[in-house]
N, C-alpha and C positions, 0 to 999 in steps of 0.2 A: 537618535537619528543624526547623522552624519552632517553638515552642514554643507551646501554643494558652493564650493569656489569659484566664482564662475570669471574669467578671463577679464573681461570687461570690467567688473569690481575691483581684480586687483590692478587693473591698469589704471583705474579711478584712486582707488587708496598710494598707490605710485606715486600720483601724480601732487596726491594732497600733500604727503609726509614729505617728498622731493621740496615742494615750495614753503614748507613750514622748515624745514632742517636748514635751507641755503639763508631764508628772509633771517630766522632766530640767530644764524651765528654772523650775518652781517650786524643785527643789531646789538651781538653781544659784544664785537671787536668792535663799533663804534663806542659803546660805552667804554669799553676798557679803554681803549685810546684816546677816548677825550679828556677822563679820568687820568690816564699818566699823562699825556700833554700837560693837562691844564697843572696838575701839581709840577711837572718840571721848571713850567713858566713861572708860576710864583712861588715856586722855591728858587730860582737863579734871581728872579726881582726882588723876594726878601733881601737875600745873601749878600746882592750888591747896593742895596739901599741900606740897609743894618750898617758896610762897610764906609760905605759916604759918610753915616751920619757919626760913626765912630774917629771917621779921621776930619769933620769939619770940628769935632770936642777937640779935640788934640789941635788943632789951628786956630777955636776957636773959643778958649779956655772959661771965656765969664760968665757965669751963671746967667746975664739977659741976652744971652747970643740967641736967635733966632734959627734954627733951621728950617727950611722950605721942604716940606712933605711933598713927594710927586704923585699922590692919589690920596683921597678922603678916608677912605678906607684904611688907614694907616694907623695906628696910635703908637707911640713911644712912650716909652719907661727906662730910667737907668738909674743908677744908683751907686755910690761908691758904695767902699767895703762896708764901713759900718750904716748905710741910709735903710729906712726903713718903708720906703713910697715902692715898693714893689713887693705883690703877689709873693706869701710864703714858698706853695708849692713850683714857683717859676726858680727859685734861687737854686736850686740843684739840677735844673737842666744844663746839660753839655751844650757848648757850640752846636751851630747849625740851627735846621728848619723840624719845627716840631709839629702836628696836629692833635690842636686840644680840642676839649669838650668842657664845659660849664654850663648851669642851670640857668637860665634867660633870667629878664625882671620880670617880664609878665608868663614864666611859666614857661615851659617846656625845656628844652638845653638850646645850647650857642655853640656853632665848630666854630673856628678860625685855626691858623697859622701863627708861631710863634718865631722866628728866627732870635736867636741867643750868640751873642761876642761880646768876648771879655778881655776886657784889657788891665794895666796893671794897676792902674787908677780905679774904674768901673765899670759895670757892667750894663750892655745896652739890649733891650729888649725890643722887638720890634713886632706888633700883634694885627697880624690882614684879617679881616671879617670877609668871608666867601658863605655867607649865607643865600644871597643872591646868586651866587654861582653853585650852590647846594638844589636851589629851589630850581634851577635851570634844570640841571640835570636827572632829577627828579620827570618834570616836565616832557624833559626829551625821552626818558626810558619809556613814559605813559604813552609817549605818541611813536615809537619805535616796537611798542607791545601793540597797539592797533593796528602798525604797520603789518607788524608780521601776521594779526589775524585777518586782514586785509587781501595780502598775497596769500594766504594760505587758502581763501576761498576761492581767488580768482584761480589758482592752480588748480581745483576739484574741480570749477568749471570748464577749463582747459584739458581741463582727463577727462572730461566727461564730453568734448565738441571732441577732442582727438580720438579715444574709445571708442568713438561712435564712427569716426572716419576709417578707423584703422580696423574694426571687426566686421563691417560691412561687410566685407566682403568673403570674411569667414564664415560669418553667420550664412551668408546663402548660398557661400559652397557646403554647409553642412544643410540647410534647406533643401538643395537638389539631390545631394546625397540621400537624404532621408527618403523623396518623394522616387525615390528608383526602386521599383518595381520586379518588371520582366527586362531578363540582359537583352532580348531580340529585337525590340526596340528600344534601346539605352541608346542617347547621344550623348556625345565626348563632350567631359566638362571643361573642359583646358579651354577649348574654342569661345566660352562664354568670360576669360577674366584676363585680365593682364600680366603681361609678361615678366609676373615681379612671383615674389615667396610661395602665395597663396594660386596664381597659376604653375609653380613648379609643382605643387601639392594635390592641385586637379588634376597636371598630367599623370602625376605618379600613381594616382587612385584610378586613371585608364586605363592603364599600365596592368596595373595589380587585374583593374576587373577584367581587361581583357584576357588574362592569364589563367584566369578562375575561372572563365565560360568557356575557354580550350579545354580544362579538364573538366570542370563540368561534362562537356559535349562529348570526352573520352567516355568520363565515365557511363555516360547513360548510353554511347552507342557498345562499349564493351559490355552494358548488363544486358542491353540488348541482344548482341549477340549472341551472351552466353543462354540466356533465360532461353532465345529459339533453338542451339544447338544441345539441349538439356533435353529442350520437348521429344525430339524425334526418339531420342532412346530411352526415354522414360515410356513415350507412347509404345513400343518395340517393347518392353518389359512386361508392360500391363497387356498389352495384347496377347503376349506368351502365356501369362500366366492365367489369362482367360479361359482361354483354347484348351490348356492343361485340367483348369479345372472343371471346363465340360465334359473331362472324359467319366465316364459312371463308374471305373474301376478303380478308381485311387483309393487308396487307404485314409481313413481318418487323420495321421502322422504328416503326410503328404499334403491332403488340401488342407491341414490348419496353417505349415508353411507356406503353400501355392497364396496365400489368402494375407498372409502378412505381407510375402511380397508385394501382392498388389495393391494391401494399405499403403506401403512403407513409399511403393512407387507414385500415387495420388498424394499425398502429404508432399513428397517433394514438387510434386506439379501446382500443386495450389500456393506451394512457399515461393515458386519461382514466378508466378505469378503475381504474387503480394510484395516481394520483391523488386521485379521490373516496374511496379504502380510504385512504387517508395522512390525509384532513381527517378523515376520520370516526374514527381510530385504532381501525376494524375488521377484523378477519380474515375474510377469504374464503375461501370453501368451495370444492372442486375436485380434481378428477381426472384430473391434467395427464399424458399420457405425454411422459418429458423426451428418448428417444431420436428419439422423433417432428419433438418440438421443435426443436430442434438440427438436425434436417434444415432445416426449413423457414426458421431463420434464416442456414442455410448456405446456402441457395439464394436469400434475398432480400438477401445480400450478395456474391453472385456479382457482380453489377452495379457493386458499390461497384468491385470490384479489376477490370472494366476497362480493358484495355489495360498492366495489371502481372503480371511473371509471376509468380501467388501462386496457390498453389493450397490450396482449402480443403474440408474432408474433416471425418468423422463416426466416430467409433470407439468401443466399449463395448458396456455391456450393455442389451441388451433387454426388454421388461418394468420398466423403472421409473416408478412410478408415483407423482405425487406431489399429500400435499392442500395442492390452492391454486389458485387461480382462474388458467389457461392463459394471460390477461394479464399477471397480476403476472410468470408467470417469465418471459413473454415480453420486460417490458420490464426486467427483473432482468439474466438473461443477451445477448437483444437487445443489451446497452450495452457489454457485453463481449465479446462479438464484433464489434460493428461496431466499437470502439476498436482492436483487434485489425487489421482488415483496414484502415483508416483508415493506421494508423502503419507495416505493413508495405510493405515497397515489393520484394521479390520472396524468394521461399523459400516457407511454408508458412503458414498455420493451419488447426490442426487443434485438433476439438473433442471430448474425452473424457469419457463419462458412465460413471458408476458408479453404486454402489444408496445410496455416502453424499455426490457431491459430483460437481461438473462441474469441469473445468478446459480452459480456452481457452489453445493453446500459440500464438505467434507468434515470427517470426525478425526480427522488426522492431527497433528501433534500442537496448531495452532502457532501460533505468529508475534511476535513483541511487535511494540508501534514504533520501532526502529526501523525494524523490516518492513514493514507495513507501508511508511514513509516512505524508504526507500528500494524496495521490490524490482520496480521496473527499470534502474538506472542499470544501463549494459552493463555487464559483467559482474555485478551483485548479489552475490548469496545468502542468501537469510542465515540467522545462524542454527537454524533447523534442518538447513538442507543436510548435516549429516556427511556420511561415506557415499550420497548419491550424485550418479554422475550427473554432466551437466554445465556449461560455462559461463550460466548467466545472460543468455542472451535472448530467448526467447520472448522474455517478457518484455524487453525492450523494442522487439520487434513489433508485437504486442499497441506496445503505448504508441511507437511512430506509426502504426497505420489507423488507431483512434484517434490522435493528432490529423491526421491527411482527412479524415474525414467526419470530424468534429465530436467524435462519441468519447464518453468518461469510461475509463475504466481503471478498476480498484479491487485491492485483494482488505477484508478485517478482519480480525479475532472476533468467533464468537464466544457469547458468554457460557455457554454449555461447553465449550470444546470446541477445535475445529476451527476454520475458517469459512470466509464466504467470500466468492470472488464474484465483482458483478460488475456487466458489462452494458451501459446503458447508449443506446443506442437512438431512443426519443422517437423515433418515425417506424412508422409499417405502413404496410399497404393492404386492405381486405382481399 
């Protein structure tokens, strides 16, 4: 599972690692800096007290001469060439400021400072103790690592009062967004937020939806249109082919065509029907009996199985009664049976009604749960469908008018062979 990032977190996580990154590199350049200071300092106060004390020797030649130390912290050592009052490993440091280490008396180690000048006589040694200046800065790193976890809280509570100032008002342009319903009474969100980012964003989403309910409103008055100037000559077909096939003289050859035309012309009136109910996302009113039904598409697909030996039958119960326009389930189940007798090529379909659900059985070549799955997505062909025509769209039309009006419908492999399509629909009426 994906983990959802949601805006406001990462404006909170912003906000922490911003005041942890700025607070850690102020206290890293304090440390550094007080660190180079402080040795600059007392390596120029070694360098020039080491010098003092080397040229009062030279002015001051007899062993009870006195020099004056200017800090406690100080100790002197020197020694001519051959003396032996000084540390082995100090005799081979070079001129200048050194930092040592040695093991304490009571345990642990000692830093100090060594400044080293040599003259042609002796060498003078001069050793500062900064263990108190060791311990300081210690002290101050401990209290510049609080510091920074310190700011680093107060900045996630600062992401978290700013977050909270600054999504407001996205959050409830996505709130009204969400609770937007029917466009015919949608009022414009722009008018509800301020003249900054998130009302250029409202306007822009008026903008777009007023754009989308122009064509919308195209579309549904062009299917309009079309769907009424469909009827009159479809109705002008099927009247024709009425009157033709009341006449008692026609040939068998004749009325089995006179008859498909007038399937061919009701199939398109009941599609264009199911269709204007899909643009208008209207429910239709009706009082279909489905055992009836079923007959009538088993009969108008006699024709289809022609010359295969399939035979196709009606079975269930009587008295089901369902609301919805005798179109819609016309061309609901219509698709599922004529797919049905389409893909069979001999054995059976048979059509089963019941008070909660129809199912179309067939013995034909059966179905992977690929297809199965996906069957109804417009434009998908099983991989069964073969050299048969067809663009996939049926069955989609299929699923959007079980969508519009809340029925399940499903095609699965049976275990014998075959498939079974079933179309539940949950309600009847006696």
């Amino acid at each position: 599972m994906r983990y959802r990032r949601r805006l406001r977190s990462r404006l909170i996580v912003s906000f922490g690692l911003l005041g942890f990154a700025l607070t850690a590199t102020f206290a890293l350049a304090t440390l550094y800096l007080r660190e180079r200071l402080e040795n600059q300092l007392i390596g120029d106060f070694l360098t020039q007290e080491v010098a003092a004390f080397v040229q009062f020797k030279r002015d001051y030649p007899q062993p009870d001469a006195q020099y004056q130390l200017s800090d406690n912290k100080i100790e002197i050592y020197y020694r001519r060439p051959d003396g032996p009052n000084t540390p082995p490993s100090w005799r081979s440091l070079p001129d200048g400021v050194h930092d040592l280490v040695e093991p304490a008396a009571r345990g642990g180690t000692r830093h100090y400072k060594l400044a080293v000048q040599r003259d042609g006589e002796f060498v003078a040694f001069m050793r500062y103790s900064y263990q108190q200046e060791a311990l300081s800065q210690r002290q101050l790193a401990y209290a510049l690592v609080g510091a920074v976890l310190v700011f680093s809280f107060l900045s996630l509570v600062l992401g978290l009062w700013s977050s909270r100032r600054v999504m407001k008002p996205v959050s409830e342009l996505a709130r009204r967004i969400g609770d937007l319903r029917d466009s015919r009474d949608r009022k414009r969100l722009a008018e509800r937020f301020a003249d900054d980012e998130v009302g250029q964003l409202a306007a822009a989403f008026d903008d777009y939806a007023d754009r989308l309910s122009q064509s919308n409103r195209r579309d549904r008055e062009f299917n309009a249109d079309v769907s009424h100037e469909l009827r009159t000559p479809l109705a002008v077909i099927r009247g024709a082919a009425e009157l033709l096939l009341a006449k008692p003289d026609l040939d068998d050859k004749t009325r089995t065509r006179l008859q498909r035309i007038d399937r061919a012309a009701q199939q398109c009136t009941d599609l264009t029907v199911a269709l204007l109910m899909l643009s208008r996302n209207e429910r239709g009113r009706g009082h279909t009996d489905m055992r009836k039904l079923a007959g009538q598409l088993a009969d108008a697909n006699r024709t289809q199985l022609a010359g295969k030996p399939v035979e196709i039958r009606v079975e269930g119960s009587e008295d089901v009664y369902i609301d919805a326009p005798e179109a819609v389930l016309a061309v609901a189940l219509g698709n599922l049976v004529g797919n049905a007798c389409k893909y069979t090529q001999q054995g059976e379909v048979r059509i089963e009604v019941s008070a909660a659900q129809v199912r179309v059985f067939d013995t034909g070549p059966g179905l992977s749960a690929e297809d199965a799955a996906r069957l109804f997505e417009r434009g998908y062909r099983g991989s069964s469908a073969g050299g048969t025509s067809g663009g996939g769209i049926g069955l989609s039309i299929v699923s959007r008018l079980c969508d519009l009006y809340g029925w399940d419908v499903g095609v699965a492999p049976r275990p014998e062979g075959g498939a079974v399509a079933t179309l539940v629909y949950g309600q009847s009426e006696a």
